[in-house]
Steps between C-alpha positions, in 0.01 A plus 500: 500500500254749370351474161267764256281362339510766194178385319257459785554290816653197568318192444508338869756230578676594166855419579828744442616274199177544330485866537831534356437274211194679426619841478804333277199417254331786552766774479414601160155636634604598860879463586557505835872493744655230531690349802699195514770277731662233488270179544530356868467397732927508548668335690860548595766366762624735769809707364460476123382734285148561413380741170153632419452635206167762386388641199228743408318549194205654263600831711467869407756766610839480505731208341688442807268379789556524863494193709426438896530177703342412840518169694215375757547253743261231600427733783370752270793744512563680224883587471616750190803356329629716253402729243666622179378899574523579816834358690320539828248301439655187653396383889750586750526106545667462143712863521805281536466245250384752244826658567719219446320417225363165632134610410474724199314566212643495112319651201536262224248725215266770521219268637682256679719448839611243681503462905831351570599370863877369566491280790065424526441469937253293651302826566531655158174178428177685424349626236647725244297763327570755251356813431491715187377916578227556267603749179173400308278746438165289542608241835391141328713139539744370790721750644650232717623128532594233768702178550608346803817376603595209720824471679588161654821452706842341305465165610656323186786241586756312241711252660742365233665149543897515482545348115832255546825642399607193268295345263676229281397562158179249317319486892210674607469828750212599656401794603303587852380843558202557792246823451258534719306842607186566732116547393355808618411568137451288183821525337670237323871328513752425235846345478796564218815353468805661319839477443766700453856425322810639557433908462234479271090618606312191670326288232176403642392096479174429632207750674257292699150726510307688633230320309615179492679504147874432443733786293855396358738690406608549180785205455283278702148444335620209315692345803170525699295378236727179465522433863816647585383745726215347770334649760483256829191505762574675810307631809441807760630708158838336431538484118753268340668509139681234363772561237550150316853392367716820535765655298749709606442762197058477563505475914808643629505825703319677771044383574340776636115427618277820502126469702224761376140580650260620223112647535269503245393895357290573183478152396922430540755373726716731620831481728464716817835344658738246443843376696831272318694247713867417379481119501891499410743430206499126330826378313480202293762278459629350225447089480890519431555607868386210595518244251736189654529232235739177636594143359629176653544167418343212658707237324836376646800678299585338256248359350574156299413473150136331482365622829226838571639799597241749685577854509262748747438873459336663794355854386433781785364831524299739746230516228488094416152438499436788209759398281491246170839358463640360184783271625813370218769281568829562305808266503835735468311798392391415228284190429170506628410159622135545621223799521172598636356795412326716781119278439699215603541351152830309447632572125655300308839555480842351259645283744213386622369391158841348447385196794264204463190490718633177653893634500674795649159687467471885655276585781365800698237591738408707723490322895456840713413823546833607296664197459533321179723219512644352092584162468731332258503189443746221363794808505792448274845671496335752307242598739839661687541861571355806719184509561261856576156554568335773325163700637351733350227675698176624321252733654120585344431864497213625675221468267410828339860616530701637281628149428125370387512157768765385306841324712824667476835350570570683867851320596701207365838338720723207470594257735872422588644238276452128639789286367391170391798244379388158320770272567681266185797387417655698260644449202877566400699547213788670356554822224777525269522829298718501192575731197466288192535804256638800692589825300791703471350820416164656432242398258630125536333242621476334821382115570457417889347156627372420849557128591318373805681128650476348759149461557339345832136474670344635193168343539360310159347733299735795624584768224760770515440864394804732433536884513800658397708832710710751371750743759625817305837500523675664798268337724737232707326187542430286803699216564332193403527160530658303236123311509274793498358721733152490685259753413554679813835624362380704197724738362321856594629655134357253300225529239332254285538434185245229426326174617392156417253349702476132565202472190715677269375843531732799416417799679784772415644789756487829507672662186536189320157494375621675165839243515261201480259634230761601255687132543806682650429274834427157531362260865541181401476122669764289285457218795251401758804632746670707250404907432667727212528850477571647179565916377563538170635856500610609878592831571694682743243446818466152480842433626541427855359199741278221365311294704236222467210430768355135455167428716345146554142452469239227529153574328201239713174397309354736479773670312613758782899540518677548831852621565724247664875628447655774354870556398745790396824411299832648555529801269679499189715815432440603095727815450696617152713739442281832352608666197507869485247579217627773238350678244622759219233685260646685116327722342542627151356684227198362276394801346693873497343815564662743256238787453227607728173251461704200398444174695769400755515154571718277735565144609643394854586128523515315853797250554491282865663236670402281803127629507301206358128638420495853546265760382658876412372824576608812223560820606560765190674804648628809383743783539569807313841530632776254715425755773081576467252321675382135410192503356292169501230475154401149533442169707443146401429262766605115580129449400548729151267770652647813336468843703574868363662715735594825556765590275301559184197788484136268472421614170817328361443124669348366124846606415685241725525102455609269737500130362643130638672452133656146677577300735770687614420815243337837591444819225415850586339677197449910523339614195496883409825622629529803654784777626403438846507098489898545379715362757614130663296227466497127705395216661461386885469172498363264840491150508232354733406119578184456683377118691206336412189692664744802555638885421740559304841539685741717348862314465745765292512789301709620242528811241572528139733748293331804410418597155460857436273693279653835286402690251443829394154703390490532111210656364381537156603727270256726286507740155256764414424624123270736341304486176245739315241384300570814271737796498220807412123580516251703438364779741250302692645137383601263791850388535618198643757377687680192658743409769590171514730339792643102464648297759768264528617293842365311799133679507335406189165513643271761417334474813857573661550806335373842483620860334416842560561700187443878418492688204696774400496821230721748377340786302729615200504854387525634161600174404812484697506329827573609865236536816458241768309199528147521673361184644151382274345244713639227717361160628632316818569103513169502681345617161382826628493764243621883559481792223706849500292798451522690145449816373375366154181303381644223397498200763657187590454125613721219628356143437723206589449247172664181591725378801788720365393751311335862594322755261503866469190679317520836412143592404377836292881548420600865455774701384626544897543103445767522309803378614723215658336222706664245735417266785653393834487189662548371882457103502419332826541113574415196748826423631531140523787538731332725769115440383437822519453799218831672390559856259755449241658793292296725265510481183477780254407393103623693175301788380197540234405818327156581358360765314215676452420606134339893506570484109647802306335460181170561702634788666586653103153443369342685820722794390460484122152454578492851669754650245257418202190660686679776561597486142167507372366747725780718401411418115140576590569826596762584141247449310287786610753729474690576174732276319816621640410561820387109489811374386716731732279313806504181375866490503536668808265237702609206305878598647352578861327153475794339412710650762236412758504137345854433635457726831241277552638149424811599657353596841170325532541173329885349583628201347458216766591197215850548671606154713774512719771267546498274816720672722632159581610506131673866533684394767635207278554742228704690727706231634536388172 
């Protein structure tokens, strides 16, 4: 490699690093090219692929630098490999393998490449060197650099041990995989285990190396850490992994061992070849599979009473020795005589608390690998019955598993049933069923005692506990015999109604729970050997069969009972004739509904026969017609619950009243009456009885006359009138007038009533009458107010005083004003029949005049006024001439003054004092 010393030569013996990293420090004085490799020395395995990347730097020229790389041999032949310029530049030698691509050259930036060879050959070793052609203007730095590549032949080897194919689950597996390689170069080993389930991407376990150090995956660290993975010892490179307690969901599926050789470049490991070795798939099974669980006896059968009975459960399974067994012995299936839990600790359990250390005690132990063997000792006739062996079969998850160490419950099985009879003589006796009250129809009462006689081998001490049957009828009964029948001969319909045990204890069957609490029911023991069954009230399902089941018992000392003998009597047939129930509902009036918004009000009244305690549910329906459709309003449950329904609009439901008035008693209330609620009203009546802790059952039904609601709309009547505060005015006076409207009839309220009115006026001319009414001003019922246009100055207003009553203003009256006035009005009215807002007729009121005073006396003075200036002017002007010219004038203007007098009050100022009659009047006159 040749180097420039840029600032002077080289110090001797200073190495290649140093040069670099001086220039690096010095570059701000005297940069200087730059050449670098990759670090070696490399070494790679024959046929993988080798890369060798080179980068330039602190270079002048061009961005994009050109790159050229030779290889010498140990021999000192120098081979040219490839260059990024010149495509010829390759040896002959490598012409192939440049053309296939298998040694090539890729530009990765401006300044740096990378030598890439496929498949590396044992002759491609040498060293590697890579040259940059000089574009600096000044030459200074490294325009070349070197590493040297190694290639050692593939010599690594993975041998994987076959894995077996069945694992039972809880055991251990272990793993054997041999990787060995040869040493021609320092290289290192390593081992990894992985496994793959079902389709899903192997999930590596363990890695073994190539240091020394130990990798888990990711589910594993915490397995490893606890113990559950280990790594066993082996020799000439075999490498063994042992998986502690499997599962099938951790360890099932498919190990695959994988071998790597690794060198050490720049300071790192690095793989240069590895090779995987299938070491097959691994099912676990399931501890069920194999789970055997199997009792026996090793007393003679049967056992007296007072001697030991031993019982022996042998447990087996493929994965014994890594399972903790809990191990319970039941008697029939149900009572659990002894238990040991899976440490081997016997619990205490009922039965055996129930027994004396020195008497009939309870014993269990473990005597095997598997075997555990209960003893019973000083058996009575109790201690009779079917007896299992129950395993359940624990396994401890691997530590670190997803499980945290802890045991889980893997499998549990029974054993078949070992029969064990403890032999007694039993005793006998004899059941006589009879009725002592029996009814004749429902919601009597019914009196049955059981009499047991007869009695033999009941040991001193012996008690008797009863429980009492009843078949539905239709259910044919066995035949009996006349002394009772062994419990073996049950009747297969039969359900109980209650017990007595032999201390007294009353213990009630299903659906008479409700029977007993109420006092309906009653168990009792009139006689040591005498039982009484009482119902107050029976109904229609407790008629059929009635039998009575007597057990004998004897109780040791230490209080626990045992069974000895149990009887069935012959039934006892309780039947009655049913009744039909009836029932028959009347409704009538309460309240009529004459006029719209009145209250309607009606009253339906049960009547029954054979029901006993019933409850009723109402039903108020409606129809408008015999033919329309039924319309349902209201409900009213057994319970009282009242429902609205949908034959009256939501808004109206305050309207409607649904009431329990009595026993037997129901009313119906509709308040506010309308034109659609006219029509046929009435009840549907159900009668229901429901049992003690059940539904209501519905029993008949029955419907009541119909009562009809009619009547027509009436709506109130109303009267308009008209008054004036004063018959004339003044020019420029205000006149007022008012139209007042009454009421009469159903809508009183003001709130329910509302008017338009308008105002009317007829002009008069020259005092006479005729013309047609113009409209003034008119407000609507929603009090808005609207004015007619006029041609004169005068104006108007319309102000509504009190509920009834309207005003018309005429303000700055003038002589146009004169004339008749009128108004109209158009009332409008809540309905209380439909609820809605109807018109009724117009009404038109009588006629007012007024007048408007444009006096004449006024009208004279203006003129005499004039007259008697013109008569003094005139008289002005006599004087200056002689005397009888002035008194020829003076008469001739004082007659021209007078004529113009009454020219002027005839034309200019007419007599307006003139008031007309009402025309209502004329026509009056005129019938008249």
């Amino acid at each position: 490699m040749a180097i420039l010393w840029p600032c002077g030569p080289a110090p001797v013996g200073l190495r290649y690093e140093g040069v670099v990293r001086c220039c690096q420090v010095l570059s701000g004085v005297c940069s200087a090219r730059m050449v670098s490799v990759s670090s070696g020395p490399l070494v790679r395995v024959e046929g993988q692929p080798v890369s060798i990347r080179c980068t330039v730097s602190d270079y002048e020229g061009p961005r994009e630098q050109d790159f050229e790389w030779t290889m010498q041999r140990g021999g000192g032949v120098s081979i040219e490999v490839i260059s990024t310029f010149d495509i010829r530049f390759s040896d002959a030698s490598l012409g192939d393998r440049v053309a296939a691509g298998d040694v090539a050259v890729e530009r990765l930036a401006d300044s740096v490449v990378e030598l890439r060879i496929g498949e590396v050959r044992r002759g491609d070793g040498g060293v590697y060197s890579c040259h940059t052609p000089s574009t600096d203007s000044v030459i200074r730095g490294t325009y070349k650099a070197g590493v040297a590549l190694t290639v050692i032949p593939d010599t690594l080897k993975v041998i994987p041990a076959p894995v077996p194919p069945v694992v039972p689950e809880g055991s251990d597996i272990t793993l054997s995989c041999t990787v060995t390689r040869e040493l021609p170069q320092p290289t290192f080993l390593s081992v990894s285990w992985s496994l793959r389930k079902g389709s899903s991407p192997p999930e590596e376990v363990l890695t073994l190396g190539p240091q020394g150090g130990v990798a888990t995956g990711p589910g594993y660290a915490q397995r490893y850490a606890a113990g559950g993975l280990r790594l066993a010892p082996g020799q000439d490179g075999l490498f063994n992994l042992v998986l502690t307690k499997v599962t099938a969901a951790a360890d099932q599926g498919a190990y695959v061992c994988t071998g790597r050789q690794w060198t050490h470049e720049d300071g790192e490991s690095r793989s240069i070849v590895e090779r995987r070795g299938e070491m097959g798939q691994v099912t676990v099974t399931p501890t069920g599979e194999s789970l055997k669980v199997n009792a026996a006896s090793s007393s003679p059968a049967p056992v007296s009473v007072g001697r030991t009975l031993s019982l022996l459960c042998r447990v087996e399974a493929d994965n014994l020795a890594h399972l903790a067994l809990a191990v319970t012995w039941l008697r029939d299936g149900r009572h659990i005589i002894a238990v040991m839990d899976r440490n081997g600790v016997v619990a205490p359990t009922v039965a055996a608390s129930n027994r004396s250390s020195g008497q009939g005690e309870v014993g269990l132990e473990r005597i095997g690998t598997g075997q555990y063997q209960l003893v019973l000792r000083a058996v009575a006739v109790r201690d009779s019955g079917a007896y299992t062996c129950r395993v359940r079969a624990f396994i401890e998850t691997a530590p670190g598993g997803g499980e945290g160490g802890r045991w889980y419950q893997a499998a549990e099985k029974i054993s078949a049933p070992v029969t064990v009879r403890v032999s007694q003589i039993k005793p006998g006796f004899s059941l006589a069923l009879s009725a002592l009250r029996e009814p004749q129809a429902a919601a009597q009462s019914m009196e049955l005692a059981c009499h047991v006689t007869n009695i033999t081998h009941l040991p001193p001490g012996g008690l008797l506990g009863v429980t009492w049957e009843h078949t539905p009828p239709g259910t044919p009964p066995p035949g009996t015999p006349p002394h009772g029948t062994p419990p073996g001969a049950d009747l297969q319909s039969a359900h109980t109604i209650g017990s007595l045990d032999f201390h007294g204890n009353l213990q009630p069957g299903a659906g008479y729970s409700d029977r007993l609490d109420s006092g309906v029911m009653s168990l009792t023991r009139v006689h040591p050997e005498t039982f009484k069954l009482h119902l107050l009230r029976t109904q229609e399902g407790d008629m059929g069969q009635y039998m009575c089941r007597v057990s004998a018992w004897m109780q040791d000392q230490q209080g626990s009972a045992g069974m000895l003998a149990e009887y069935l009597s012959a039934p006892l047939p309780v039947v009655w004739t049913p009744k039909r129930p009836s029932l028959s509902v009347a409704a009538r009036r309460v309240r009529e509904a004459s006029v719209g918004g009145a209250t309607f009000e009606m009253s339906c009244s049960v009547a029954s026969q054979n029901l006993g305690e019933a409850g009723y549910s109402v039903l108020v329906q409606s129809q408008e017609s015999t033919e329309g459709d039924v319309r349902t309003i209201m409900t009213l449950s057994p319970d009282n619950v009242l429902q609205h329904r949908g034959g009256t609009a939501p808004q109206r439901r305050d309207s409607l009243m649904l009431t329990k008035s009595g026993p037997l008693d129901f009313s119906f209330r509709l308040a506010g009456v309308q034109l659609a609620d006219r029509g046929f009203y009435w009840c549907d009546v159900s009668a229901w009885t429901k049992q003690p802790g059940q539904a209501w059952t519905q029993v008949t039904r029955a419907e009541s006359n119909k009562v009809k609601i009619d009547f027509q709309e009436n709506g109130p009547s109303f009267t308009v009138a008209i008054q004036s505060d004063t018959s004339s005015v003044f020019p420029w006076e205000t006149a007022k007038m008012e139209c007042s409207l009454s009421v009469s009839g159903s809508s009183s309220k003001s709130d329910d009533v509302a008017y338009e009115v308008s105002w009317f006026f007829t002009r008069l001319r020259g005092g006479g009458g005729g013309g047609g009414a113009s409209l003034l001003a008119a407000v609507d019922r929603y009090g808005v107010v609207r004015k007619d246009r006029r041609n004169s100055s005068s104006d108007v207003s319309v102000e509504r005083r009190h509920a009834n009553t309207f005003q018309l203003s005429v303000h700055g009256t003038q002589d146009s004003d004169s004339g008749e006035y009128h108004c109209s009005a158009t009332p409008w009215y809540l309905s209380a029949s439909t609820g809605a807002w109807t018109q009724a007729q117009p009404l038109h009121s009588a006629g007012v005049f007024l007048t408007v005073r444009f006096a004449g006396t006024v009208c004279l003075s203006v003129c005499l006024s004039a007259c008697l200036s013109v008569c003094l002017s005139a008289l002005w002007e006599s004087l200056k001439l002689p005397l009888l010219y002035g008194a020829a004038a003076s008469l001739g203007v004082g007659l021209f003054s007078l004529v113009l007098g009454l020219v002027c009050a005839h034309c200019c100022c007419r007599n307006t004092m003139h008031t007309p009659r009402s025309r209502s009047k004329l026509m009056d006159l005129e019938m008249d």
